[in-house]
MMTF fields as JSON, N, C-alpha, C and O atoms, coordinates in Angstrom:
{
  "mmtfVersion": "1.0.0",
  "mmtfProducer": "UNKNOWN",
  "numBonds": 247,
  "numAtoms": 248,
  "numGroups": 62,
  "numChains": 1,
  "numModels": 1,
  "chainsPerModel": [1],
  "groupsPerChain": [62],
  "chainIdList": ["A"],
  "bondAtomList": [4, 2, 8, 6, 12, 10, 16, 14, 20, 18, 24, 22, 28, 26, 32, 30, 36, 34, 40, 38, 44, 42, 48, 46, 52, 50, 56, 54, 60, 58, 64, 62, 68, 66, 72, 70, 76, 74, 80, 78, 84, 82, 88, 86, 92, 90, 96, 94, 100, 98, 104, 102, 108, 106, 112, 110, 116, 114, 120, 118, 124, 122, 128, 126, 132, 130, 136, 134, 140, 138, 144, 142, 148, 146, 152, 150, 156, 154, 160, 158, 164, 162, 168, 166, 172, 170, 176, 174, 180, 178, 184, 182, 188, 186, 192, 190, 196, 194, 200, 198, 204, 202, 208, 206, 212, 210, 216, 214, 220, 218, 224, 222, 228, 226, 232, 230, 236, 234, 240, 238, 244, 242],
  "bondOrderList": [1, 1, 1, 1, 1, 1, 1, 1, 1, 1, 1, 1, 1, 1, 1, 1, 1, 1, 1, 1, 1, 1, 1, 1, 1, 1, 1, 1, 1, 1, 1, 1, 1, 1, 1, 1, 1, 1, 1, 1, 1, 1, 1, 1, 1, 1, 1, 1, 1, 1, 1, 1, 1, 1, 1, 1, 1, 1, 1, 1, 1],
  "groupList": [{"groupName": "UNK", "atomNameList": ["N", "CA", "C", "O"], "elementList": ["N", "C", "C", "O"], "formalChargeList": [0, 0, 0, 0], "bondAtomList": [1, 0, 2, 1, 3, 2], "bondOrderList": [1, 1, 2], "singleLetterCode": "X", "chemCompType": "L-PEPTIDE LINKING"}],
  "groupTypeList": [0, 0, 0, 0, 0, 0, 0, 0, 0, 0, 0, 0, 0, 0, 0, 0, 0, 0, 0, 0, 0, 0, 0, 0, 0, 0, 0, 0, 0, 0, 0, 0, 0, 0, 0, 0, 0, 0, 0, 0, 0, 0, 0, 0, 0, 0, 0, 0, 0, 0, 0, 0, 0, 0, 0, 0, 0, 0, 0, 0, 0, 0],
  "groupIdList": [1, 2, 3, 4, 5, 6, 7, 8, 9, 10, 11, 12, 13, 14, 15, 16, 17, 18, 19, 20, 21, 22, 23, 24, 25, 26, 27, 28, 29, 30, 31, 32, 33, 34, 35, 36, 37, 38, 39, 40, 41, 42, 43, 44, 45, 46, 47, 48, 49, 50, 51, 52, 53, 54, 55, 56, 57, 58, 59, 60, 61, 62],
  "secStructList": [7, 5, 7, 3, 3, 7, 6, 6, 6, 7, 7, 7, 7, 7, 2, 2, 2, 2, 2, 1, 6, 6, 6, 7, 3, 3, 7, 1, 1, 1, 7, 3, 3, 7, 7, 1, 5, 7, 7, 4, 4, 4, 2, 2, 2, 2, 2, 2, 2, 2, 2, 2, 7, 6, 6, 7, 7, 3, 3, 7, 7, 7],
  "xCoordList": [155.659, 156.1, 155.653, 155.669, 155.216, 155.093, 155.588, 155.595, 156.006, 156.8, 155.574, 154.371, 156.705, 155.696, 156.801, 157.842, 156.775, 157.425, 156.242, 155.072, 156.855, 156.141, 156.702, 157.892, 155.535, 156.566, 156.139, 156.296, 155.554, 155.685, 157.14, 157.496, 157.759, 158.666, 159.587, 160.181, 160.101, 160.979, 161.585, 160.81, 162.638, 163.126, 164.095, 165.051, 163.98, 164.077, 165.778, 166.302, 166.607, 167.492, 168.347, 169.426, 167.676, 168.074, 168.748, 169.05, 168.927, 170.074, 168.885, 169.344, 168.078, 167.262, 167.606, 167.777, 167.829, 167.626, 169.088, 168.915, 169.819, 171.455, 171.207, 172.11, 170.458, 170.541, 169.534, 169.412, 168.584, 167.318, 166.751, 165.637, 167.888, 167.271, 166.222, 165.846, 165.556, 164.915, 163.833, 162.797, 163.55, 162.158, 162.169, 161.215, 162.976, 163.006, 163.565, 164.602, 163.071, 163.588, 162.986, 161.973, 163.554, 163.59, 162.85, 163.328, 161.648, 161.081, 161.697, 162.917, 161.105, 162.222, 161.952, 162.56, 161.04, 160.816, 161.51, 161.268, 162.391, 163.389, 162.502, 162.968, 161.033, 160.648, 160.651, 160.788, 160.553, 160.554, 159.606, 158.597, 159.644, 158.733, 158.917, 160.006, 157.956, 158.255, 157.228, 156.071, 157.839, 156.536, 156.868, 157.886, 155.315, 154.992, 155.15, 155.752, 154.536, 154.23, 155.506, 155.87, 156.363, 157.881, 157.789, 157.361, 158.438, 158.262, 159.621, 160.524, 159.17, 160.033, 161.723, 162.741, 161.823, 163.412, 164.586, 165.81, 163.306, 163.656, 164.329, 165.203, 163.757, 163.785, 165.473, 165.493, 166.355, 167.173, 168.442, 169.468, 167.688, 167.421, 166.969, 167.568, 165.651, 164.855, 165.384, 165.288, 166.143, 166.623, 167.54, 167.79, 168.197, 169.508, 168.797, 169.128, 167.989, 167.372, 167.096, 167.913, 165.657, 165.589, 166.795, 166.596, 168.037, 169.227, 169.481, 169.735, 169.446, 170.084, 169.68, 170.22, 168.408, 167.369, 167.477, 167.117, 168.369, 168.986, 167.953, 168.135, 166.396, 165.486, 164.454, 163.276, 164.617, 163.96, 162.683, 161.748, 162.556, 160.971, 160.343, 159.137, 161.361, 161.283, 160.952, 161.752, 159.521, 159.283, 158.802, 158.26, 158.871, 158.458, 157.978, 158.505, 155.968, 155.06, 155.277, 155.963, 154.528, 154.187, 152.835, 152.377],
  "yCoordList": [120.495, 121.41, 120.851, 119.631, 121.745, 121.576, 121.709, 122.829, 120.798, 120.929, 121.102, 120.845, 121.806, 121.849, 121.616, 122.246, 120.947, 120.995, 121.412, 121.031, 122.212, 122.394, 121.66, 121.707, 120.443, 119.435, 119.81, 118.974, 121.124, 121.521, 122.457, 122.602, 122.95, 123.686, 122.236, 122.037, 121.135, 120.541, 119.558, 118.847, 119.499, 118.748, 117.431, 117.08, 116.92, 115.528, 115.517, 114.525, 116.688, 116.712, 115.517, 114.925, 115.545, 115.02, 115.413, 114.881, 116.476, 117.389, 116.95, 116.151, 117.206, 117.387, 116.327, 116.122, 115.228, 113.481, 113.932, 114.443, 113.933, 113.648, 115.379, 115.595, 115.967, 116.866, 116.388, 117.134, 115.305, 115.262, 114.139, 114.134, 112.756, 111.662, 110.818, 109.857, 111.129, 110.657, 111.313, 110.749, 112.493, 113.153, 112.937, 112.358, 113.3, 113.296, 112.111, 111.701, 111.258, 109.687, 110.118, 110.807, 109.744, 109.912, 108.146, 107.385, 107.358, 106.557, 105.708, 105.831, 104.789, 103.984, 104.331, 103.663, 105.382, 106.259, 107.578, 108.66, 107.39, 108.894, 110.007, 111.14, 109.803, 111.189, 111.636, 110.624, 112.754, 112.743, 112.643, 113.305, 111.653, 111.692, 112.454, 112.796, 112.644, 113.228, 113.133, 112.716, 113.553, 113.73, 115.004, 115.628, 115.254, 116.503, 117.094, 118.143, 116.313, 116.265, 115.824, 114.68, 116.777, 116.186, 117.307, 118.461, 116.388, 116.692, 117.982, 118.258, 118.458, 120.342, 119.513, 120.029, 118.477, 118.238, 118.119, 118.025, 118.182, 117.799, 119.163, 119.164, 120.36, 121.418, 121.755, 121.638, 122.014, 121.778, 120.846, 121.104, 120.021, 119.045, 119.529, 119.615, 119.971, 120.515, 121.765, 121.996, 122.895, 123.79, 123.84, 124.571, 122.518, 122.116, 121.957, 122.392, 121.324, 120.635, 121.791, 122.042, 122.994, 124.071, 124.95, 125.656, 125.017, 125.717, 124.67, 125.19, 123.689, 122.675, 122.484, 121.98, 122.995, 122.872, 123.815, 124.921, 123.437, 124.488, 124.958, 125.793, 124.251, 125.191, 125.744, 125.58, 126.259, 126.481, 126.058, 126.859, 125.045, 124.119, 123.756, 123.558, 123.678, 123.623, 124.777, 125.697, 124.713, 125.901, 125.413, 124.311, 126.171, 125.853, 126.477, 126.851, 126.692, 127.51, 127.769, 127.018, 129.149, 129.328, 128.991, 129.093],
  "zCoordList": [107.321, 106.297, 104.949, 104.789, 103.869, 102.793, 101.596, 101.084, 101.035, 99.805, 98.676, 98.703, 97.419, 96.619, 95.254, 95.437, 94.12, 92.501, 91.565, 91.53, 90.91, 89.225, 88.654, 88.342, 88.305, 87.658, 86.255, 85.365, 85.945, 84.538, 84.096, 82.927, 85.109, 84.95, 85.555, 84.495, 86.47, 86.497, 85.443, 84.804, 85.276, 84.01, 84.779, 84.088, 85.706, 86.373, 86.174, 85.667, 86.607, 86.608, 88.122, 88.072, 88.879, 90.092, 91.167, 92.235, 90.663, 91.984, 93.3, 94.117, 93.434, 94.776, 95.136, 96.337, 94.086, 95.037, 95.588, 96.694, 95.397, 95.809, 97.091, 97.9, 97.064, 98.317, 99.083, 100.055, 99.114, 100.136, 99.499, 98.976, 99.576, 98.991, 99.531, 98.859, 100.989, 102.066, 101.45, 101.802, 100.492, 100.266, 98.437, 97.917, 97.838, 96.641, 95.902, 96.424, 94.542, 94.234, 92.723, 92.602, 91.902, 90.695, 90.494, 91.334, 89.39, 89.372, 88.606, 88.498, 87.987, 87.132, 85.76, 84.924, 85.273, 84.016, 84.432, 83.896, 85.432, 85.582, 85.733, 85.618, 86.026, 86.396, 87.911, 88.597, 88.679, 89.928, 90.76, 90.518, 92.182, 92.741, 94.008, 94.47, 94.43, 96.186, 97.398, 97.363, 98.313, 99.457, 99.841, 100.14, 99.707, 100.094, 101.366, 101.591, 102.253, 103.723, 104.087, 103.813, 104.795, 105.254, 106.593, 106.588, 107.876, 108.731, 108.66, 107.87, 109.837, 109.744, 110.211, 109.75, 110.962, 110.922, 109.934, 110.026, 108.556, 106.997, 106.404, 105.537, 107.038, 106.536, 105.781, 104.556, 106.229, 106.12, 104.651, 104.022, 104.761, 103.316, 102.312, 101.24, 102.587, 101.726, 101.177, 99.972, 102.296, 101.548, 100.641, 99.683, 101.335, 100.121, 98.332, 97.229, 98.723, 97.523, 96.808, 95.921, 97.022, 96.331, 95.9, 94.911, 96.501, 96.295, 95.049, 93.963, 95.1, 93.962, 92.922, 91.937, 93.122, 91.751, 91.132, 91.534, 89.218, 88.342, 87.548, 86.662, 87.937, 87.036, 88.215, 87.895, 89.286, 90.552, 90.509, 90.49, 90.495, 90.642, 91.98, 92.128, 93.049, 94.241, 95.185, 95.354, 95.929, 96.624, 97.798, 97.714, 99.38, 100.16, 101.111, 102.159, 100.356, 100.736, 102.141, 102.835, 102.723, 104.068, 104.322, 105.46]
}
């Protein structure tokens, strides 16, 4: 599965880390990092994360 952030539209709020901290980690300049490539058992996580994200930056192409 593929994740995807606009990290021009994300503002490194962190909700995603605290819903899908195994994919999403904020760096030690507080910006966000991620992996893209997350296996489909993640899915789940991941949806948490886009639900959590208060500027919807989180999408997860078909």
């Amino acid at each position: 599965m593929k994740v995807q952030v606009d990290m021009a539209v994300c503002q490194n709020y962190g909700q995603c880390v605290f819903a899908a901290p195994e994919i999403f980690d904020l760096d030690d300049a507080g910006e966000l990092v991620y992996h893209q490539d997350v296996d489909d058992s993640a899915r789940g996580d991941v949806e948490a994360a886009v639900l959590a994200c208060p500027v919807q930056a989180i999408t997860i192409p078909n």
